[in-house]
C-alpha positions in Angstrom: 0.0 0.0 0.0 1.3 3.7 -0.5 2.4 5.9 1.8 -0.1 8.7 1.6 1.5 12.0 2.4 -2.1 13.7 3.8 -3.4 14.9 7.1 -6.5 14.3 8.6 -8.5 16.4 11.1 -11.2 15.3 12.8 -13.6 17.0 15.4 -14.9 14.2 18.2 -18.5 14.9 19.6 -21.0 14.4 16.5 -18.3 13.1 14.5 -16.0 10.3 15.3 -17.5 10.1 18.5 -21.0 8.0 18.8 -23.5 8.2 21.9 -21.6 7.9 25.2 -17.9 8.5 23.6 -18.5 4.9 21.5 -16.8 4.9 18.4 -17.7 2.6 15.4 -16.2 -0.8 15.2 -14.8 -0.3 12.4 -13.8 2.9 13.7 -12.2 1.4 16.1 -10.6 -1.3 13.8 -9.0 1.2 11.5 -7.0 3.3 14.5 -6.4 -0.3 16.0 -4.3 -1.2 12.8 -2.9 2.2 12.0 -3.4 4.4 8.9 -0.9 5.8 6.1 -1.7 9.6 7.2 -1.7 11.9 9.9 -5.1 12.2 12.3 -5.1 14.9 14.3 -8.2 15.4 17.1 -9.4 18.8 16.9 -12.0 19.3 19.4 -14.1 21.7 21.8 -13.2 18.9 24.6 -10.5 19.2 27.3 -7.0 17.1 27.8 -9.2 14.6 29.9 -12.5 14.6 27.5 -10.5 13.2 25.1 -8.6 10.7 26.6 -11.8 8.9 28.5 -12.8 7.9 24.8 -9.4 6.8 23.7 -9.5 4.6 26.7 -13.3 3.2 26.8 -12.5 2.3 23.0 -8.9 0.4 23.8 -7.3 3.1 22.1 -5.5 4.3 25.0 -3.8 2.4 28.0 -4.3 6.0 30.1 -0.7 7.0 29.2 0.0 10.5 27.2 -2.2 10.3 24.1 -0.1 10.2 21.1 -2.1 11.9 18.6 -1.6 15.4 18.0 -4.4 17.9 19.9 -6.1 21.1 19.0 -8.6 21.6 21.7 -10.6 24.2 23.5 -11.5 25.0 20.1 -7.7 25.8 19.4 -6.9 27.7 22.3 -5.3 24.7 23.6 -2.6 22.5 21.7 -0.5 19.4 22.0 2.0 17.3 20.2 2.0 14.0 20.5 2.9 13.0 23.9 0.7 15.3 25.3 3.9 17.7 24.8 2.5 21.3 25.1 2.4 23.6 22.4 0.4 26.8 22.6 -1.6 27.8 25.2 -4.1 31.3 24.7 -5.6 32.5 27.6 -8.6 35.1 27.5 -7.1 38.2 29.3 -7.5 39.4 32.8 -10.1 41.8 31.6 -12.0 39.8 29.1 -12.0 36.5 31.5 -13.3 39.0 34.7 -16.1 40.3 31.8 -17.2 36.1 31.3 -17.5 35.4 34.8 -19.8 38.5 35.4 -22.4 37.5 32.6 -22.3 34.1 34.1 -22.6 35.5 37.5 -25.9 36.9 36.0 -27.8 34.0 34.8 -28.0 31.3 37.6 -30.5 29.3 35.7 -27.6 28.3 32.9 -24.2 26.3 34.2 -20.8 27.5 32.9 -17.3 26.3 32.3 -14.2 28.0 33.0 -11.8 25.6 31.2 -8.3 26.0 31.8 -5.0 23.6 30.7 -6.0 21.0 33.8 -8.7 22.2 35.8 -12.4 23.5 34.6 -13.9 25.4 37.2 -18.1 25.2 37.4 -20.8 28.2 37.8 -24.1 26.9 38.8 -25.6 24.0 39.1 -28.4 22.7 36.2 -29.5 19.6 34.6 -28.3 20.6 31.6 -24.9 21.6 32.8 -24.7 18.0 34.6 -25.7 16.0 31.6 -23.1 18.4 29.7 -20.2 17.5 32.3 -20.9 13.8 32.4 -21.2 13.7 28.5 -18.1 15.4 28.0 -15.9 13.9 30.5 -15.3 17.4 32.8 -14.2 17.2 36.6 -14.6 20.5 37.8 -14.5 22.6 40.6 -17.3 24.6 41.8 -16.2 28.6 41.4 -16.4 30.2 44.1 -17.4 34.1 43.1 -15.5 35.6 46.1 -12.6 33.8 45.2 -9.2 35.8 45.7 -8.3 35.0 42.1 -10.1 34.8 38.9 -8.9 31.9 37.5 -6.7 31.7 33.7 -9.2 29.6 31.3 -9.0 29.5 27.4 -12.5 28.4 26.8 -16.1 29.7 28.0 -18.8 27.4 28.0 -22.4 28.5 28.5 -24.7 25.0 28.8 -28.9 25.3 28.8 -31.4 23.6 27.2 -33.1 26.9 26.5 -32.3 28.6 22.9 -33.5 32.0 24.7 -30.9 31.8 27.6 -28.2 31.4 24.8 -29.2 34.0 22.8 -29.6 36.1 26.0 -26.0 35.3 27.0 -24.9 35.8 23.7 -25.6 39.5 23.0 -24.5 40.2 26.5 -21.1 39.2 25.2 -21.6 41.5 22.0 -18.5 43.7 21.8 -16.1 41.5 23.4 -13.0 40.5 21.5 -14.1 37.2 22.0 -14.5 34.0 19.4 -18.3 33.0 20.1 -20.6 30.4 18.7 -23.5 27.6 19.0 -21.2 24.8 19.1 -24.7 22.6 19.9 -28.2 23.6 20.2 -27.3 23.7 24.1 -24.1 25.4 23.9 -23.1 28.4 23.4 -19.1 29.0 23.7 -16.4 31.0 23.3 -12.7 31.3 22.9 -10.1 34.6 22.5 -10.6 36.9 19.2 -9.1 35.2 16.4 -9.0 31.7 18.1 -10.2 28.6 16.3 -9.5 24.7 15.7 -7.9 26.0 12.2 -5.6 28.6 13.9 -4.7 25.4 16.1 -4.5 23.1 13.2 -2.4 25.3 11.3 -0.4 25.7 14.0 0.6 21.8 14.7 1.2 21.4 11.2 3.3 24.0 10.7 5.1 22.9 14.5 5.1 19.1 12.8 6.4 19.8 9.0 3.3 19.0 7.9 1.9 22.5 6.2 2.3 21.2 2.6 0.7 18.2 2.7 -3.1 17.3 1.5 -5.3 18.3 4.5 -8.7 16.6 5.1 -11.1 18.1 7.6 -14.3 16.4 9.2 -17.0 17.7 11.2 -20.6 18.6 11.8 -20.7 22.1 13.5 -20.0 25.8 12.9 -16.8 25.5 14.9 -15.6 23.3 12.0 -16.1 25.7 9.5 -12.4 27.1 10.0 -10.7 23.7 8.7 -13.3 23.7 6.3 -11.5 26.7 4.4 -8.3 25.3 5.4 -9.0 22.1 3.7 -7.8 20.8 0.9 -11.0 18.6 1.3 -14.0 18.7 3.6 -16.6 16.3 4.9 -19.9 17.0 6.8 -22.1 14.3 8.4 -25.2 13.6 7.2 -26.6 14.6 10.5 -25.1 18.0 10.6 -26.7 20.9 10.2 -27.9 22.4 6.7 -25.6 25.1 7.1 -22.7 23.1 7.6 -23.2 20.7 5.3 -23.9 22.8 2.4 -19.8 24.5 3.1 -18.5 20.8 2.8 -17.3 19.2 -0.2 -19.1 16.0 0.4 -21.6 14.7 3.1 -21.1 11.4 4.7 -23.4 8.9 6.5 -21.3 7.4 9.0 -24.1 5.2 10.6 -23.3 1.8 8.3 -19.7 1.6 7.4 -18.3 3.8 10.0 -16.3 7.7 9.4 -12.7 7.0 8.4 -13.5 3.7 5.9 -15.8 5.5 3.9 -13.4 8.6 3.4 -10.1 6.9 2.7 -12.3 4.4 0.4 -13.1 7.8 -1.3 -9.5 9.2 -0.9 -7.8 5.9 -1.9 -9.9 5.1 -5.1 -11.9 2.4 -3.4 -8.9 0.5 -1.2 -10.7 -1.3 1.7 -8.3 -0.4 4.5 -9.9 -3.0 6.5 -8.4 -5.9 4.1 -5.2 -4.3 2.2 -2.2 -5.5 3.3 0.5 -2.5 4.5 
């Protein structure tokens, strides 16, 4: 088989990842064996919402994950080994401004997420199913804290479009990177932060910038690799929005994500059968 000089980025939640952090079998074949290319993880998750996956799916033995990282949307990311790359913080002044809207709407929960620790305000059910689901072990904030803590990424969890929307025009004029990551979600990152900045960034770091470049996903905070990509694929489950700025549409739900794409890619080789 030929050594296929291409990179492939992939967001998790909604796209490799099934309900409760599953992955397809053969999914989870095709990473088992090892592919001819480059996957990179670029996700909204955290360090340790990414390895629980990795480790339900036999993936991971719990050591340093060895796949390169953009997370937090980009704000956060990691070479292989878990060896740290770039880390952008939201300022003292913009990260003071966050808490305060949060402070003012006790019937959402949000997410302070910095390198190691996330850091909780309020307690709702649609914060708790959002912490279980994406593998978060916070701390509770405590507003009268001494210090505001350093975070990178914002996270605004309710099950009611109107509390979003609320929350985001308060954070109108902000030189912030927002969005509706999921209907329940609303989040945000520094001005000029995304998983392409991130992406571009670990390529660059890796010697990777002039290969072929393959992005996958099924939300607005994909869009960036989108226009990065040499290639793009949506899931069939995305939204219209996204789906219509892809290059092709996938449905993952028989065959699986990666198959079907380097089927595509490869001219029809079944990676599951060709001999390396």
């Amino acid at each position: 088989m030929k050594s296929a000089q291409t990179v492939l980025a992939v967001d998790l939640d909604g796209t490799l990842l099934l309900e409760n952090d599953r992955l397809h079998p053969q999914d989870t074949a095709l990473l088992k064996r090892g592919l001819p290319f480059t996957l990179i993880f670029a996700t909204g998750r955290s360090l340790s919402g990414v390895r629980r996956p990795l480790v339900g799916n036999g993936l991971s033995n719990g050591g340093p994950v060895n796949y390169p990282l953009v997370i937090h949307n980009g704000a956060l990311s990691y070479l292989p080994g878990e060896r740290l790359l770039e880390h952008l913080l939201f300022s003292h002044q913009v990260a003071a401004a966050l808490v305060k809207v949060g402070l003012g709407h006790p019937e959402a929960t949000f997410l302070f997420q910095g390198e190691r620790q996330v850091w909780q305000l309020w307690d709702t059910p649609a914060g708790a199913r959002g912490i279980e689901m994406y593998g978060f072990e916070p701390l509770m904030y405590q507003p009268d804290a001494a210090h505001l803590p350093a975070f990178s990424k914002w996270m605004c969890l309710s099950e009611q479009r109107s509390v979003l929307d609320s929350v985001a025009n308060e954070l109108e004029g902000l030189p912030i990177q927002g969005n509706y990551s999921l209907s329940n979600i609303y989040e945000a990152t520094p001005q000029g932060v995304d998983k392409a900045r991130g992406l571009k960034k670990i390529m660059v770091s890796l010697g990777l910038e002039e290969m072929r470049l393959i992005a996958v996903g099924d939300g607005d905070n994909d869009l960036g690799m989108f226009a990065l990509a040499d290639c793009s694929f949506a899931l069939a489950h995305g939204s219209e929005h996204v789906r219509q700025k892809a290059d092709y549409v996938i449905d993952s739900s028989e065959n699986g994500l990666l198959g079907p794409i380097l089927e595509r890619e490869w001219k029809g080789v079944n990676f599951l059968q060709a001999q390396s």
